[in-house]
N, C-alpha and C positions, 0 to 999 in steps of 0.2 A: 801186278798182273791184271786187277781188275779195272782198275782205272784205265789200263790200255784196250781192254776190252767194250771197256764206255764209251771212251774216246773215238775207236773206230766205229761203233755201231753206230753214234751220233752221226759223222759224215755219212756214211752207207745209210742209213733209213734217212736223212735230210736229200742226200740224191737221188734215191729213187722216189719220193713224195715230188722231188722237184721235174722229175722225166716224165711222171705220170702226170704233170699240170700243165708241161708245157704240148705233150703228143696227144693228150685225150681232149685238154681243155683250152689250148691254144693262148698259155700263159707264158708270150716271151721274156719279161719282165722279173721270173722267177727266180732264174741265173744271174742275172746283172746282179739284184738284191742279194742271192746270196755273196760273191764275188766282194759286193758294198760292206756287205755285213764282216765278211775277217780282216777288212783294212779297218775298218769302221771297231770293231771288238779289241784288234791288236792295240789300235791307239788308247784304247777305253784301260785296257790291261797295263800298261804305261803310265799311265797317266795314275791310278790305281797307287802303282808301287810306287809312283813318283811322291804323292798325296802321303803315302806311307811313311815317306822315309822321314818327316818331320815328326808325325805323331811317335815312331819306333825309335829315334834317336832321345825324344823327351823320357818316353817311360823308360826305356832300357838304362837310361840315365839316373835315371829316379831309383830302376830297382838293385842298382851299382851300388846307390848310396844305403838301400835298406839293407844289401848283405853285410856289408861292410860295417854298417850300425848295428845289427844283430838280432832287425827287428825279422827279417826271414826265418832266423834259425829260432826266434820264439815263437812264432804262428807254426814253424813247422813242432816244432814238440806239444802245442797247444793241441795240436791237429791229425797227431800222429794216433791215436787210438781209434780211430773213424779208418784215417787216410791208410794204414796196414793195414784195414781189411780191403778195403776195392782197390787198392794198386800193392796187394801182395811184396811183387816183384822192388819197389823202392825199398830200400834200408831204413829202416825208423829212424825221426828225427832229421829225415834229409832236406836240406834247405828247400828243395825242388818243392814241397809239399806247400809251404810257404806262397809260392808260385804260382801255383795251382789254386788256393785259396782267391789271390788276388786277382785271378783269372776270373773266375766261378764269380765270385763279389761284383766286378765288375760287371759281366755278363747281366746277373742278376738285377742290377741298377739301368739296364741300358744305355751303358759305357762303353759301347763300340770300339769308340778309338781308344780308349782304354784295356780294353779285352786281349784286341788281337795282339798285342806288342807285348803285353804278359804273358799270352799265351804261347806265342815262340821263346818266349825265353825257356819258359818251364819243359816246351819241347824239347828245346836244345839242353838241358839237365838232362830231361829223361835218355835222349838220345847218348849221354858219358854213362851211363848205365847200363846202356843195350848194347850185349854181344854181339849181333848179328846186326849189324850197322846200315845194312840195305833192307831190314824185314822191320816192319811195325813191331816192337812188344805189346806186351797184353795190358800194361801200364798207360802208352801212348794212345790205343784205342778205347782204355776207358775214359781217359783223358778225353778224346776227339770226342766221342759220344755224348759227352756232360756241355761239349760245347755246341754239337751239332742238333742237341733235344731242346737250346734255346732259354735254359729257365730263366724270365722274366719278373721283375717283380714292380719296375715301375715304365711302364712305353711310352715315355717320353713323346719321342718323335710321331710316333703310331697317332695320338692323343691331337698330338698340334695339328697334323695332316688332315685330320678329322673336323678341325678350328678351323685351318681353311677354305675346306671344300663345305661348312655353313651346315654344319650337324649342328641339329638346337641342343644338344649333350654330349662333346667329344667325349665325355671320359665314361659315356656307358660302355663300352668294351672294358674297361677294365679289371673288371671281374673275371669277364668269361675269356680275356687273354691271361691270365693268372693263374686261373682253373685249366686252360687246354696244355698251357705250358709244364703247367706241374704234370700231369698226367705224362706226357709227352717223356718230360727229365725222369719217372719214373717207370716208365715204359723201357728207357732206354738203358738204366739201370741195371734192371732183371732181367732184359734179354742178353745184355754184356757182361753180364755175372752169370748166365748158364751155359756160353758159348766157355768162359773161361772157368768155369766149375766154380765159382766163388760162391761161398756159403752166405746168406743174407738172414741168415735165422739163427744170428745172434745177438746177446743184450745189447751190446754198441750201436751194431746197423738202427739195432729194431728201436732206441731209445733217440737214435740220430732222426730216425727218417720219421717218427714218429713228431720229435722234437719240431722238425719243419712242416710236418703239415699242421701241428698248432700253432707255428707263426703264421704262416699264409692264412688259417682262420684269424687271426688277430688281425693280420693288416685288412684285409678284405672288409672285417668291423669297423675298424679305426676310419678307412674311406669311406665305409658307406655311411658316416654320420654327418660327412662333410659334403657343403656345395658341389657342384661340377667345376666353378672358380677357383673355388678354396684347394678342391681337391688338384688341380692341375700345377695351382703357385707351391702348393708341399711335397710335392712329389720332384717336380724340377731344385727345390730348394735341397730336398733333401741327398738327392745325386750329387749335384752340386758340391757342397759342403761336407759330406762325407771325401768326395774326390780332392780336394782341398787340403781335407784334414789328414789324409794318408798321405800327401805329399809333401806338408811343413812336416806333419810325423817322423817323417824318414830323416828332414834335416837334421830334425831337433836332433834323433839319435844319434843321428851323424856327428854332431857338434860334442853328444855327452861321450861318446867313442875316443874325440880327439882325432878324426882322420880328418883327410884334405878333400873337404866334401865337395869344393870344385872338380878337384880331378878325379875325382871318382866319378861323379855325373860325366866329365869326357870323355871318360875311359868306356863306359856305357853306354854313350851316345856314338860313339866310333862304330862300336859293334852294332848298333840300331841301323847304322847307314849301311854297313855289308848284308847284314840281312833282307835288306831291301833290296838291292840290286840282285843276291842271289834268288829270290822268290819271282823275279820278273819271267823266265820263258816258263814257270808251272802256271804262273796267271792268264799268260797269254794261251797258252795249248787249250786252257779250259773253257776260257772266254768265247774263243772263236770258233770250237767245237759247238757249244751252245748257241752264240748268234748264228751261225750258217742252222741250226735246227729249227729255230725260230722261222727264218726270212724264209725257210725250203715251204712253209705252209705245214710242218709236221703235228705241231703243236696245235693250232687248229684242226688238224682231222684226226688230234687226236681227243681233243674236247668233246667234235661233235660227234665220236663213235659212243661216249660213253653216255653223251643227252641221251640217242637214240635206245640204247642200254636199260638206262634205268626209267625212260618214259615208256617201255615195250613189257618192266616187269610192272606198272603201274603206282612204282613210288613219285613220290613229291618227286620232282627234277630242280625246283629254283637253287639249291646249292650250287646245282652243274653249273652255274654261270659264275661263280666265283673260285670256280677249280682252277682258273689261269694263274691266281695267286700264288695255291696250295701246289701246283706243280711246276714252277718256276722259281719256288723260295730254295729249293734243295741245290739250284742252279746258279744262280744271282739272287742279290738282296737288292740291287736296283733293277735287276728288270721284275722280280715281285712286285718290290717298292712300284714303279710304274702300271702293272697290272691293278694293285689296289684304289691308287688315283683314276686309273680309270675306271673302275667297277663303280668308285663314287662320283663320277661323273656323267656316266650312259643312265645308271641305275638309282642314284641318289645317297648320299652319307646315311640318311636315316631308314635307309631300305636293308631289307634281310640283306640280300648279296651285299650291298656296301659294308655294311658291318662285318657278317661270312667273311670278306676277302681282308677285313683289318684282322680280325682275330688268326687268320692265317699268316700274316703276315707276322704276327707277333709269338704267336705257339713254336713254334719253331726253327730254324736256324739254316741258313746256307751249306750244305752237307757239303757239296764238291766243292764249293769254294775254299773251304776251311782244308777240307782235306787235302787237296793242291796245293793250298799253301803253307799249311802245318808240316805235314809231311815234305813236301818239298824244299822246306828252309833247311832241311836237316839229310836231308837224300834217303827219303826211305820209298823206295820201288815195290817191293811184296805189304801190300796192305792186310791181309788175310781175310778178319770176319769184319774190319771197319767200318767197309760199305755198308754189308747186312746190315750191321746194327744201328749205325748212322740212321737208314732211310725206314728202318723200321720203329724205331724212334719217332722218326719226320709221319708214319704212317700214322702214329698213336695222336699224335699231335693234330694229324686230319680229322681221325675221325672221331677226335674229344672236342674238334672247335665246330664239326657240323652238330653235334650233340647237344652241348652247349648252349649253340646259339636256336638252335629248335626251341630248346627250353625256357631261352631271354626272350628271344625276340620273333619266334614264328606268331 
């Protein structure tokens, strides 16, 4: 219900922004653009799931071969004293948990194409679990939440971007994408544990969550004693080679199983390709909801109400120039992704806003996107507190990366 409520509001305020430019300001050009924009989005949305069905046929194949090896059902008992407390609703020791790990892990490494094809799988678990077949459970949105708060732990791509557009230190964001993120993953946390009454004030959580913010102090160490070189070739290396080593992993186990670990990867990889064709009209509804906002000018007059805003109560405003990032990332991760490139192109790699709009880019995670197509691979229509907690998540994520970067780089 709420997604249909976004959805129309996007066309309705992209129209009338678009009435008022062409009757006041004599912008005939506005309509065509948008009109350009949903053939132009729908083929992008296509194209998308087309892109998908090769990455979602490998992993789904892969993670055929780890159920069936039995290395799912030990990450999930590994995992199951953590994972009973924030998804209640799963039965301990459910494979699904396993799922969710490898999700999260991925996530965490910035493995993309890794993430999302774990992550429907573990959807479609959670969804053999849910009663109510059409309504989010409360499992699924803590689930979405951990994916839509983004936690990063190495930005890869973020990092390169930064290498090409001739930052003399691509890998100074690293920190402060690290730091906004985690706050972000913990922001989003707490407020999806008091929607769903979940207790976080006990030994496990408190020893868990405790446990990861003295990793992120170690890694944060371990980087900062290394080159801006060094530190780019170990990070890549180490995504890499971990992504690697879970994937002979799985064979190996597969092999000490004694199952026919060809056809278990087909058998996995079948399901990867139905997934993909069924995720295709929730891609497109989103996409094109959002491009027609974009071309209508709404985006812009909504940037510039808020420069006028915050330069009328007398604070700093240079952030307000790298909000196209931070409010675009909840929408698309390539029209962010583009936003960032061009923030360090008007404004420079090594300038606040360049920087501002990388660490935005990396704090956070594509909310609706994920949403549309997590939920939509599996048919769920009543989303409940999702969105809430999703964009309030994505909020935390804003405003720990303007914080941040005050504190790096003002």
């Amino acid at each position: 219900m709420v997604l249909n409520y976004i959805w129309i509001g996007f066309f309705i305020v992209a129209f009338v922004v678009a009435l008022v430019r062409l009757l006041f300001f004599g912008d005939y050009d506005v309509f065509p653009a948008m009109m350009d924009s949903t053939f132009a989005s729908s083929r992008t949305a296509f194209e998308i799931s087309l892109g998908l069905t090769g990455v979602l046929s490998l992993w789904l194949g892969v993670m055929k071969i780890g159920e069936r090896g039995g290395v799912v059902d030990v990450l999930a008992r590994v995992l199951s004293p953590v994972f009973t407390r924030l998804f209640p609703d799963i039965p301990k020791g459910h494979p699904v948990t396993g799922s969710i790990f490898m999700n999260i892990a991925a996530n965490m490494l910035g493995l993309d194409n890794a993430a999302t094809p774990l992550g429907l799988k573990a959807m479609e678990q959670m969804q053999e679990l849910n009663k109510k077949k059409d309504t989010a459970s409360n499992s699924m949105i803590m689930f979405l939440v951990l994916n839509t708060s983004g936690l990063t732990l190495i930005p890869v791509s973020i990092m390169v971007y930064r290498a090409q557009m001739g930052a003399a230190q691509p890998t100074d964001i690293f920190i402060p994408i690290l730091l906004a993120t985690f706050f972000s993953t913990l922001a989003g946390i707490i407020v999806t544990s008091l929607f769903q009454h979940i207790n976080l004030l006990n030994r496990t959580l408190l020893l868990t969550l405790g446990g990861a913010c003295l990793l992120v102090a170690c890694v944060i160490w371990g980087f900062s004693q290394m080159s801006p070189d060094t530190m780019n070739k170990v990070s890549t290396a180490i995504a890499n080679t971990l992504l690697m080593t879970i994937i002979t992993g799985f064979i190996i186990a597969g092999v000490r199983k004694r199952i026919n670990v060809y056809d278990s990867f087909i058998e996995g990889a079948k399901d990867g390709f139905h997934t993909a064709v069924r995720i295709i009209p929730y891609l497109v509804a989103i996409l094109v909801a959002i491009g027609v906002f974009r071309a209508s000018g709404a985006m812009d007059s909504l940037l510039s109400a808020m420069r006028w805003t915050v330069e009328a109560t007398g604070i700093d405003a240079q952030w307000v120039d790298a909000m196209p990032t931070a409010l675009m990332k909840p929408l698309s991760g390539s029209g962010a992704r583009g936003m960032m490139v061009d923030a360090m192109q008007s404004s420079g790699a090594d300038s606040f806003v360049g920087r501002l709009s990388c660490v935005f880019q990396g704090s956070t995670d594509t909310t609706f996107y994920i949403l549309a197509v997590y939920f939509g691979s599996v048919g769920i229509v009543k989303t409940r507190h999702a969105v809430a907690c999703g964009l309030l998540a994505d909020l935390a994520g804003i405003i720990s990366a303007i914080a941040i970067c005050y504190l790096f780089f003002a």
